[in-house]
C-alpha positions as CSV (number, residue, x, y, z in Angstrom):
1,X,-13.6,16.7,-4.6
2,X,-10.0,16.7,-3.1
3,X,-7.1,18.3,-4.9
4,X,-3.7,16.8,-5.8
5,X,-0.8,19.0,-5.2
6,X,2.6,18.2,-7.1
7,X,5.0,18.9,-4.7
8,X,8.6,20.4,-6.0
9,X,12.0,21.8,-5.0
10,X,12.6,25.2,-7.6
11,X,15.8,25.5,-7.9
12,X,15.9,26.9,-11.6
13,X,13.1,28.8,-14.2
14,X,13.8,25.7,-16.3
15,X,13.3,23.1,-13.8
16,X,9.8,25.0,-12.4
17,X,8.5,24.8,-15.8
18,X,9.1,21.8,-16.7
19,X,7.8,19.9,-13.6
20,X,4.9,22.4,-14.3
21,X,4.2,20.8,-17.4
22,X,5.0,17.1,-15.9
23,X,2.3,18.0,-13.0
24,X,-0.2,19.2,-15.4
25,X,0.3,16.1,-17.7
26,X,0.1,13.9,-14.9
27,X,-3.6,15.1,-13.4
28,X,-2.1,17.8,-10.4
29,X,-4.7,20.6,-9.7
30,X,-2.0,22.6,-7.9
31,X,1.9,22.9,-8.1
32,X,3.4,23.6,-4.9
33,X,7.0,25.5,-5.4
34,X,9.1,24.3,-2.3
35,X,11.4,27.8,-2.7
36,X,14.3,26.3,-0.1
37,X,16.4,26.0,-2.7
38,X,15.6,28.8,-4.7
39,X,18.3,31.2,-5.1
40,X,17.6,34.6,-3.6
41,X,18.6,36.9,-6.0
42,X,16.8,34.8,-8.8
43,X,13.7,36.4,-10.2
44,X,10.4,34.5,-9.7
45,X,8.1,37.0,-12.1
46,X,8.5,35.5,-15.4
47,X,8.3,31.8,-14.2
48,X,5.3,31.8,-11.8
49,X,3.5,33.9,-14.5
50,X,4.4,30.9,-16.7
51,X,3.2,28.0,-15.1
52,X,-0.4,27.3,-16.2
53,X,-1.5,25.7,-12.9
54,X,-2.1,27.3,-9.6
55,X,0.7,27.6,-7.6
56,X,1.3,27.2,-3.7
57,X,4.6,28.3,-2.2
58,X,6.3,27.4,0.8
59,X,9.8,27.3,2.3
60,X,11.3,25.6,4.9
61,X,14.1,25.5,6.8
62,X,16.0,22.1,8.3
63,X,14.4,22.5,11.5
64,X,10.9,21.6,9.0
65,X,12.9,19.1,7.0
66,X,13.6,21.7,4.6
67,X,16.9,23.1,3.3
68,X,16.6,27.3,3.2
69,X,19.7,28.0,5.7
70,X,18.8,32.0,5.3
71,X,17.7,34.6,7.6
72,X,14.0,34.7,8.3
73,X,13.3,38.1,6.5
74,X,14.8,36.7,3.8
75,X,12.3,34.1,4.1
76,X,9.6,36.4,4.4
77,X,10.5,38.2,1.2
78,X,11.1,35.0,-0.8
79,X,7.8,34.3,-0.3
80,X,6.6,37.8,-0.6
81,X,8.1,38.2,-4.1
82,X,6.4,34.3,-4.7
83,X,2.9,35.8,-3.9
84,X,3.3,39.1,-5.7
85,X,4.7,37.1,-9.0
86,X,1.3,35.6,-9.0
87,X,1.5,32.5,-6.4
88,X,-2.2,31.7,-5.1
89,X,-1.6,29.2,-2.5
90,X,0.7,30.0,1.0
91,X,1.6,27.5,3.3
92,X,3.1,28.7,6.6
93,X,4.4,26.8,9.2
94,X,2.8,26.7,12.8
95,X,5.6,29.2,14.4
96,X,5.2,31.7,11.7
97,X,3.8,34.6,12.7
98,X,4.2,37.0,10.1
99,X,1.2,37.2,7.0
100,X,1.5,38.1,3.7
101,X,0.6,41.8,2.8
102,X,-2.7,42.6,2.5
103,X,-4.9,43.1,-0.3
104,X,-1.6,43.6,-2.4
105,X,-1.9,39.8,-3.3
106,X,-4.2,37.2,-4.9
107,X,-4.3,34.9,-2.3
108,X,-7.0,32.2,-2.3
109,X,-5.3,29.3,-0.2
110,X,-3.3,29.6,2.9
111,X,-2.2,26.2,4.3
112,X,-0.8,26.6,8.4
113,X,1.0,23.1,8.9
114,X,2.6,21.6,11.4
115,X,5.3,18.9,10.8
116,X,6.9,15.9,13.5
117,X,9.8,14.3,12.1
118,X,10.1,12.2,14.9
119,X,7.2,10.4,16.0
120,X,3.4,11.5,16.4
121,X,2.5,14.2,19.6
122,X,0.3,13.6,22.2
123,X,-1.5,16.9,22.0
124,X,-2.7,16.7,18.4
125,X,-5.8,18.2,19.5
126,X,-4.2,21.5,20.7
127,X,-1.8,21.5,18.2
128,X,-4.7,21.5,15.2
129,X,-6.7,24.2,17.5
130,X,-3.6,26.6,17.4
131,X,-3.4,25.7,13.6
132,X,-7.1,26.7,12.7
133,X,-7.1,30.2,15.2
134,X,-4.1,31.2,12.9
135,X,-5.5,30.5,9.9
136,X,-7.8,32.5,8.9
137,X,-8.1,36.1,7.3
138,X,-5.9,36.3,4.6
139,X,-7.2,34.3,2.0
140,X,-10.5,32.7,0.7
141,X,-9.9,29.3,2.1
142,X,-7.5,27.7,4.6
143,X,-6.9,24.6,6.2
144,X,-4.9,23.3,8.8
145,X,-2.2,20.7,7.9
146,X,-0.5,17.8,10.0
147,X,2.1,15.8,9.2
148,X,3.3,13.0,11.5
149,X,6.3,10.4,11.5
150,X,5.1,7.1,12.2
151,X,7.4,4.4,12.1
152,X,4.7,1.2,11.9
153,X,1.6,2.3,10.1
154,X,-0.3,1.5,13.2
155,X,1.5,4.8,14.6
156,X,-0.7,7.1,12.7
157,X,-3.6,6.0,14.6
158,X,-3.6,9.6,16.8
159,X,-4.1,11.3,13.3
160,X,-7.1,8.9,12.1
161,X,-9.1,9.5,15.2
162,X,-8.2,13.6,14.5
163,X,-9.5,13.6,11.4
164,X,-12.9,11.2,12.5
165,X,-13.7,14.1,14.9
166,X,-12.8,17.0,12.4
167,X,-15.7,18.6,11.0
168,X,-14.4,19.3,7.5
169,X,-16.7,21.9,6.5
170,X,-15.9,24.1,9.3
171,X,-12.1,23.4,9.6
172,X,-11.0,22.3,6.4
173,X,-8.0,19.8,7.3
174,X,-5.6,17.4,6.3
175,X,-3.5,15.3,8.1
176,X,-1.6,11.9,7.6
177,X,1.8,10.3,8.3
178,X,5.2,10.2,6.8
179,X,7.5,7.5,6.0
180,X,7.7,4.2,4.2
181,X,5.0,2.0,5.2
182,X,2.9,5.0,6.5
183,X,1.9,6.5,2.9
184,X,-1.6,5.2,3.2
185,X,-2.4,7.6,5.4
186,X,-2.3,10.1,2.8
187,X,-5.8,8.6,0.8
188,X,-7.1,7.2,4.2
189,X,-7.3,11.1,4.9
190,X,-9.5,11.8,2.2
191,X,-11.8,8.7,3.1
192,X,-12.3,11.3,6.1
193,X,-13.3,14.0,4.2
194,X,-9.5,15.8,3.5
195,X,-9.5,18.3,0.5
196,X,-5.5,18.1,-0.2
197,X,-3.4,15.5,-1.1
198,X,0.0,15.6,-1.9
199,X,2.2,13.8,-4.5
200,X,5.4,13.4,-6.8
201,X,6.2,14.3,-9.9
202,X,7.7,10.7,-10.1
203,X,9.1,8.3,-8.0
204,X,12.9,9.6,-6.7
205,X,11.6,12.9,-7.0
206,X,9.9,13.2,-3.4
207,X,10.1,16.7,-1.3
208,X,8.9,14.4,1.7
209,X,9.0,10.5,2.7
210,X,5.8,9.0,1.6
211,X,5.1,10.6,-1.3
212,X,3.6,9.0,-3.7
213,X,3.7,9.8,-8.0
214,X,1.0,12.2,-9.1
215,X,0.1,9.8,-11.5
216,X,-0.3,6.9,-9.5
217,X,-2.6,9.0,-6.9
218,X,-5.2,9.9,-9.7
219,X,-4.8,6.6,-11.8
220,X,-4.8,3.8,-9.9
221,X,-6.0,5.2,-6.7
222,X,-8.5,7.3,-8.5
223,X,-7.5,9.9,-5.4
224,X,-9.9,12.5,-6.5
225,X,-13.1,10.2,-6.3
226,X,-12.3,9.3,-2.5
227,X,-14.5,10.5,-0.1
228,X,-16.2,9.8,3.1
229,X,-18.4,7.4,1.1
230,X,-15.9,5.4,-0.3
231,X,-15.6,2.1,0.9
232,X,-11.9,0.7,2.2
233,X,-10.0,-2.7,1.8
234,X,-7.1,-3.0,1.9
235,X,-3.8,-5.6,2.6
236,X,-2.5,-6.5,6.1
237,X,1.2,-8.0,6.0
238,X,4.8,-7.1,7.2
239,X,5.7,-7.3,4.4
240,X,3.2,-5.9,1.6
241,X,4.2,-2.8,0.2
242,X,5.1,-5.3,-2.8
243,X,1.8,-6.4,-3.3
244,X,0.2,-7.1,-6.9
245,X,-3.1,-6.3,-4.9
246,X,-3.4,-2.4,-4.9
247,X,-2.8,-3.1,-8.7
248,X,-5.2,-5.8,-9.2
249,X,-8.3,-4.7,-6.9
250,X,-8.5,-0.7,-7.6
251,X,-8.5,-1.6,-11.3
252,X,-11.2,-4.5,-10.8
253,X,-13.5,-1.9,-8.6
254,X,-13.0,0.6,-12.0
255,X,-14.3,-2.4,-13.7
256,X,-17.4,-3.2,-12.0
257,X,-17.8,0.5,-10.9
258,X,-17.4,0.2,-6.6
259,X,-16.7,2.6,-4.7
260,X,-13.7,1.8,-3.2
261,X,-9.9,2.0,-2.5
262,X,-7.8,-1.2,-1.5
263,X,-4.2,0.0,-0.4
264,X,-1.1,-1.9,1.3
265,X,-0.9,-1.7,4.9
266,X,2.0,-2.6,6.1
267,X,2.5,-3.2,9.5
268,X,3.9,-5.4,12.3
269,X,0.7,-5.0,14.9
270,X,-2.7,-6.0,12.6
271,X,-5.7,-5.3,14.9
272,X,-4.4,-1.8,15.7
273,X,-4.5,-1.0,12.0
274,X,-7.7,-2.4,11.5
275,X,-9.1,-0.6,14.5
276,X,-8.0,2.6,12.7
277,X,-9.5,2.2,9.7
278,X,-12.5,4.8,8.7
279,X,-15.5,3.0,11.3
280,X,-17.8,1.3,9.3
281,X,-16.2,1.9,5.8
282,X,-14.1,-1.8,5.8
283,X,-15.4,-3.7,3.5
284,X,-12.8,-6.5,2.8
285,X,-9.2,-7.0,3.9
286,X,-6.7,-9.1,2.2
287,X,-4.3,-10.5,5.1
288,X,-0.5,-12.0,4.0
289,X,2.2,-13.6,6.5
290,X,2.8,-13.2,9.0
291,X,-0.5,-12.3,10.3
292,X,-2.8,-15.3,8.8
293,X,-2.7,-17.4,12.2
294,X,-3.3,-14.3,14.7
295,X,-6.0,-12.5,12.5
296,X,-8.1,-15.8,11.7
297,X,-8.6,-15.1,16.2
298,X,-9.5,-11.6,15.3
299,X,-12.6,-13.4,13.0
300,X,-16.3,-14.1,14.5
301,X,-16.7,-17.1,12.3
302,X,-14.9,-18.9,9.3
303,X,-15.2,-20.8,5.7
304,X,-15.2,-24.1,5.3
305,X,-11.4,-23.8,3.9
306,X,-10.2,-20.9,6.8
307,X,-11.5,-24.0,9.5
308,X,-9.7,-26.5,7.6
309,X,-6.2,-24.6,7.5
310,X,-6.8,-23.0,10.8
311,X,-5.7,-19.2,8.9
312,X,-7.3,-17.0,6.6
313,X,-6.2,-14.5,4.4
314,X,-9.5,-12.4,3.6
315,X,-11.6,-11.1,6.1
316,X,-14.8,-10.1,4.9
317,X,-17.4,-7.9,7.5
318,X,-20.8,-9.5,8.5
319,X,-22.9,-8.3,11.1
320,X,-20.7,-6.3,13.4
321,X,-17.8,-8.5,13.1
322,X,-15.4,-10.5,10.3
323,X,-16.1,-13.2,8.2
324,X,-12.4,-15.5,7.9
325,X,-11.9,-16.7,4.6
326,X,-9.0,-18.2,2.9
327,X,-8.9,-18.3,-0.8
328,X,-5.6,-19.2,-1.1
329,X,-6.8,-23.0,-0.7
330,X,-8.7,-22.3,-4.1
331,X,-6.4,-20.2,-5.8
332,X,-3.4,-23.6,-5.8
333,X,-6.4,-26.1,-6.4
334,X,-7.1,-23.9,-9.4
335,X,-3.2,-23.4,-10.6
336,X,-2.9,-27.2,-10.4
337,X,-5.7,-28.9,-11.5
338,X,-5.7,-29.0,-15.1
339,X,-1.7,-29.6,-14.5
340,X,-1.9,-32.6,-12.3
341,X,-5.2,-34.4,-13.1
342,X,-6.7,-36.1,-9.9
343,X,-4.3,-37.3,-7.2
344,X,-5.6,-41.1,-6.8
345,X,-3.3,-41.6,-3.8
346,X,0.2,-40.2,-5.3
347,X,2.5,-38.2,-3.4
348,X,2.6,-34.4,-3.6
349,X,5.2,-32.1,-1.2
350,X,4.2,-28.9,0.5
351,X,7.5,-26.9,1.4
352,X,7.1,-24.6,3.8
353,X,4.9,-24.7,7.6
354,X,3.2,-21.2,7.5
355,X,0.0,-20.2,6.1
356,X,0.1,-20.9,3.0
357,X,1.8,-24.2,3.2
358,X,-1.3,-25.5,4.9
359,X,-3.9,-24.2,2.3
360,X,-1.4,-25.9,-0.4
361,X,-1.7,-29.1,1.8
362,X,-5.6,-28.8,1.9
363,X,-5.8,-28.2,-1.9
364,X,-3.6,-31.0,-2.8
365,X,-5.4,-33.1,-0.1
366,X,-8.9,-32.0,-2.2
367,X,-6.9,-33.4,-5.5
368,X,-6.3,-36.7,-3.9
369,X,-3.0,-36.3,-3.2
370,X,-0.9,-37.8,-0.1
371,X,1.0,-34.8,1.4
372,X,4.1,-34.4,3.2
373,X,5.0,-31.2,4.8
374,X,8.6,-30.2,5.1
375,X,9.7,-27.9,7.3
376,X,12.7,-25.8,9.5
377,X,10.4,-25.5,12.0
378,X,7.4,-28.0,12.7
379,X,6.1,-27.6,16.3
380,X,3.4,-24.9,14.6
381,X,1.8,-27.7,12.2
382,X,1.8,-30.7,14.0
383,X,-1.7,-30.5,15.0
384,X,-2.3,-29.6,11.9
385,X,-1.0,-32.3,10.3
386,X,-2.1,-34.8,12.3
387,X,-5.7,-33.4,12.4
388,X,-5.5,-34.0,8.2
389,X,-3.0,-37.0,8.2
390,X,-0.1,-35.6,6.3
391,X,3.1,-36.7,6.8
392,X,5.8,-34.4,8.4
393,X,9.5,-34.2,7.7
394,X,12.8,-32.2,7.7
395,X,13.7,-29.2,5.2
396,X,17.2,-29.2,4.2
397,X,19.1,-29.0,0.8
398,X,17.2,-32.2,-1.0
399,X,14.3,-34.3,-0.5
400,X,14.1,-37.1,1.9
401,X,15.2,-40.8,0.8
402,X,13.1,-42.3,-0.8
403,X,10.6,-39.1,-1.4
404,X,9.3,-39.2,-5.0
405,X,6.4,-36.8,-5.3
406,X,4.3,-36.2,-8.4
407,X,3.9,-32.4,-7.4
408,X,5.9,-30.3,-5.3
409,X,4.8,-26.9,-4.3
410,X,7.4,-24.2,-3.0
411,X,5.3,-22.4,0.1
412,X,8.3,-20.5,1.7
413,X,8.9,-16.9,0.9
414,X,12.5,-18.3,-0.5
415,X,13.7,-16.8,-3.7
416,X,10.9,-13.4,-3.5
417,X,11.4,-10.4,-3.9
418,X,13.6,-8.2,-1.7
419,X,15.4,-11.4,-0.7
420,X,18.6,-12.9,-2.4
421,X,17.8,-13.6,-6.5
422,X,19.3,-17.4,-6.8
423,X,17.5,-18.2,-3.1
424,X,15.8,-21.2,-3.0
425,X,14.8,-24.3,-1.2
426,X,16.2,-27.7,-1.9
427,X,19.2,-26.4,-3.9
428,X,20.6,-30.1,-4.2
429,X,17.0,-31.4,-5.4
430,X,16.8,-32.3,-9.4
431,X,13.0,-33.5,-10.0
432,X,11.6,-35.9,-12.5
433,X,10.5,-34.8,-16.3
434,X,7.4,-35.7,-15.0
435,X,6.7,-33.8,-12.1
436,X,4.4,-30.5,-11.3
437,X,6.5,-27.9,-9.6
438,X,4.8,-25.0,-8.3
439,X,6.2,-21.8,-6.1
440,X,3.7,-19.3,-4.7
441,X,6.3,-16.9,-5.0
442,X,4.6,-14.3,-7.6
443,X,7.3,-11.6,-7.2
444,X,9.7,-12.4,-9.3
445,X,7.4,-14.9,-11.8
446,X,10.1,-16.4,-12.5
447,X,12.3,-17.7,-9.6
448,X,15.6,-19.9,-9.6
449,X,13.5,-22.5,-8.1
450,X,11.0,-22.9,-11.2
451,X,14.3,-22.3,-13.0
452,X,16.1,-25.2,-11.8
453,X,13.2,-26.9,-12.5
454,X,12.4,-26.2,-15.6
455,X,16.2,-27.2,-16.8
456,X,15.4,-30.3,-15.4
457,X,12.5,-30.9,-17.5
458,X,8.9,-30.5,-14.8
459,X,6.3,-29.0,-15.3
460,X,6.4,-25.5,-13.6
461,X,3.7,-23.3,-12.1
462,X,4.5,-19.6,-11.6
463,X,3.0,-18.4,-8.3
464,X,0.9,-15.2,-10.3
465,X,-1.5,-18.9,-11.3
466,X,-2.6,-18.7,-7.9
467,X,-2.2,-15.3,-6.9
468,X,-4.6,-14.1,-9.5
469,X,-7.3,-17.6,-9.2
470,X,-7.3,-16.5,-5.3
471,X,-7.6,-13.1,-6.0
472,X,-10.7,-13.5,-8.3
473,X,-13.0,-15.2,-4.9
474,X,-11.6,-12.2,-3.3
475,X,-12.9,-10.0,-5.7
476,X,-16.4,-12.0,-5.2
477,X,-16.1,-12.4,-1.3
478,X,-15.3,-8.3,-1.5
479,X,-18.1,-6.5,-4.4
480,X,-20.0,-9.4,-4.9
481,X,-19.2,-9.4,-8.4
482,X,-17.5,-12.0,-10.6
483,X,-14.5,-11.5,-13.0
484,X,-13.2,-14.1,-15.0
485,X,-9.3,-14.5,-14.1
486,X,-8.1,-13.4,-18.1
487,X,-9.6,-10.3,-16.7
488,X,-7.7,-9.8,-13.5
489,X,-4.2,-11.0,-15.5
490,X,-4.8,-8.0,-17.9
491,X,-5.4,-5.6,-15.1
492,X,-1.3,-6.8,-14.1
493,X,0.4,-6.1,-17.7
494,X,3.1,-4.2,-17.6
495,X,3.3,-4.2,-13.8
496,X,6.9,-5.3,-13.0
């Protein structure tokens, strides 16, 4: 079973133990002490004898992203003192040369790491050989540590094919990336076997990018079950760190008791992310813009509703290769129907020309609906469109003349989260009291655009209808299994 490691700058007695107590509280096995900001002349007796976890120590200066500016032998004997106060855990770095002193010291972990803060080595091999020959001898276990920058997630693909080769029993070792899309590295690692993990105390408290809250790491990652049984899915976009998914799925495999992890990979180059996934261990994979056109090539074979659109958005694996599905065709048809009745002929709008816009056109087109697709940029759909006879026009600031649909559906990423709060499309449009408005915007639930129409008396949808009725067929198409969607919504409460 890995361990989590609360990670923390001690800069005071009273800070140490109270992030102790925060660790413990939140499920660390191990407190590491990052002493570069411990003052020197500041005793560390009375508080490492407090702490009631074990405690690794480490110190680095800024050329290891660290902030001790002192000389090295007062590195040394900040350390020294750590050890002889009653730390059990040493992490050195991969220039280090000196050891602790023998047999005057409890040591059981010493952790040799290497760190890259600006991109990812060639020579990872030799640089994990020189790591394990200086490891050992000192204390009861070691293991070699690697930390990487990668700057698209499918950067860290060096480290993944490391740690596939690394006989864990033999060399004990843990590697993954920093920075902000590249934290999924840091569980993917223990899907290869990895028997340290490191985390926050919260988030804003981070000694490194990438780290995540201890909490989070043993709750909804359930980080101390991974291993190299566990099975992976996960969610390709660019972007998708914002996903509801990772919230949604980990709790539904706790609810029907899989073994598996589903995390947000974010990225801007799909198949190489996929291709460095554990072999044989993907399962599932959710897939979000702007990857649903290029990864429906990357499928063997497709759904009835992935053929229809011409993109998926879940790939499921069959028989050496993946399965294209797209659920999001079900998951409007669901938010809709008991809201629009059947279509018989009326007119419904589809904003947007993506992915999504054609499985809202497809769904409507199920309803009975006659669809019209509006657009910035339409050279993408017009096969489409012609292949399914929907209509094609212009999107500007209203509706076309003349243009009085029943249902309109918001499928641009206008008005989401991370983009401007009163963004929206067809600021100048007012609909009828009796129209169905719908945006698959999920992040925030409420946008201006349902706003506006709300005020103007529609029906509105909130996109989290349709996130959560495509996301329960994902859950089947993934374990299996069935969960009704009251289910899934209660997984989300109080998930902002």
């Amino acid at each position: 079973m890995p361990k989590i490691i609360a990670s923390v700058f001690a800069e005071s007695g009273d800070q140490v133990l109270h992030a102790a107590g925060q660790a413990a509280m939140a499920g660390a096995d191990w407190l590491e002490l990052r002493l570069d900001r411990w003052p020197v002349d500041q005793s560390l007796e009375d508080v490492i004898g407090a702490v009631r976890l074990p405690v690794l120590v480490t110190c680095h200066t800024p050329e290891n992203g660290g902030h001790f500016r002192g000389t090295l032998n007062e590195r040394r004997e900040l350390l020294t003192r750590a050890l002889l106060a009653g730390a059990s855990g040493l992490d050195l770095d991969i220039a280090e040369t000196w050891a602790p002193p023998a047999g005057r010291t409890g040591l059981e972990l010493l952790v040799r790491s290497f760190h890259s803060f600006t991109g990812v080595p060639r020579e990872l091999d030799e640089i994990h050989a020189r790591l394990i020959a200086n490891a050992g001898g000192v204390a009861r276990s070691a293991v070699a540590k690697i930390v990487v920058t990668a700057h698209d997630l499918a950067d860290a693909a060096p480290v993944m094919r490391l740690l596939e080769a690394v006989d864990q029993s033999r060399t004990p070792t843990v590697a993954f990336a920093m920075g902000r899309t590249a934290w999924p590295t840091r569980l993917l690692a223990l899907c290869h076997g990895a028997p340290l993990l490191y985390g926050a105390l919260e988030e804003g408290a981070e000694t490194a990018p990438g780290q995540v809250p201890v909490a989070l790491l043993r709750g909804l990652y359930r980080a101390q079950e991974l291993s190299t049984e566990t099975a992976v899915y996960g969610l390709l976009g660019n972007p998708a760190l914002h996903s509801l998914g990772p919230w949604l799925h980990n709790r539904a495999f706790r609810r029907l008791e899989v073994d598996g992890v589903y995390l947000p990979l974010e990225t801007s180059r799909p198949d190489e992310v996929v291709a460095m996934l554990p072999p044989g261990r993907v399962q599932g994979l959710s897939v979000t813009a702007p990857h649903k056109a290029s990864m429906a090539d990357f499928c063997g074979s497709w759904s009835a509703p992935a053929e229809s659109t011409g993109v998926v958005n879940t790939l499921v694996p069959r028989g050496g290769e993946f399965v294209g599905h797209n659920t999001d065709v079900e998951g409007t048809r669901a938010a809709l129907a008991e809201r629009v009745g059947e279509g018989r002929g009326r007119s419904a709008v589809v904003l947007g020309a993506g992915g999504a816009a054609r499985a809202g056109a497809c769904a409507l087109l199920e309803l009975g609906f006659e669809v019209t697709m509006l657009g910035r940029t339409l050279d993408g759909v017009r096969a489409f469109a012609e292949r399914h006879g929907i209509r094609l026009g212009s999107l500007s600031r209203d509706l076309p003349e003349g243009l009085t649909p029943a249902v309109v559906v918001n499928a641009t990423p206008l008005g989401s989260e991370g983009r401007p709060a009163d963004e929206r499309p067809l600021p100048d449009w007012r609909p009828a009291p009796e129209t169905v408005v719908m945006d698959m915007v999920y992040r925030p639930s409420d946008t201006r655009f349902l706003r506006d129409a709300g005020a103007a008396g529609a029906t509105v949808v909130p996109g989290i209808e349709m996130f959560l009725a495509q996301a329960a067929e994902q859950v089947r198409l993934f374990t299996g299994q069935s969960l009704p969607v009251r289910e899934l919504r209660a997984f989300l409460a109080g998930v902002s």
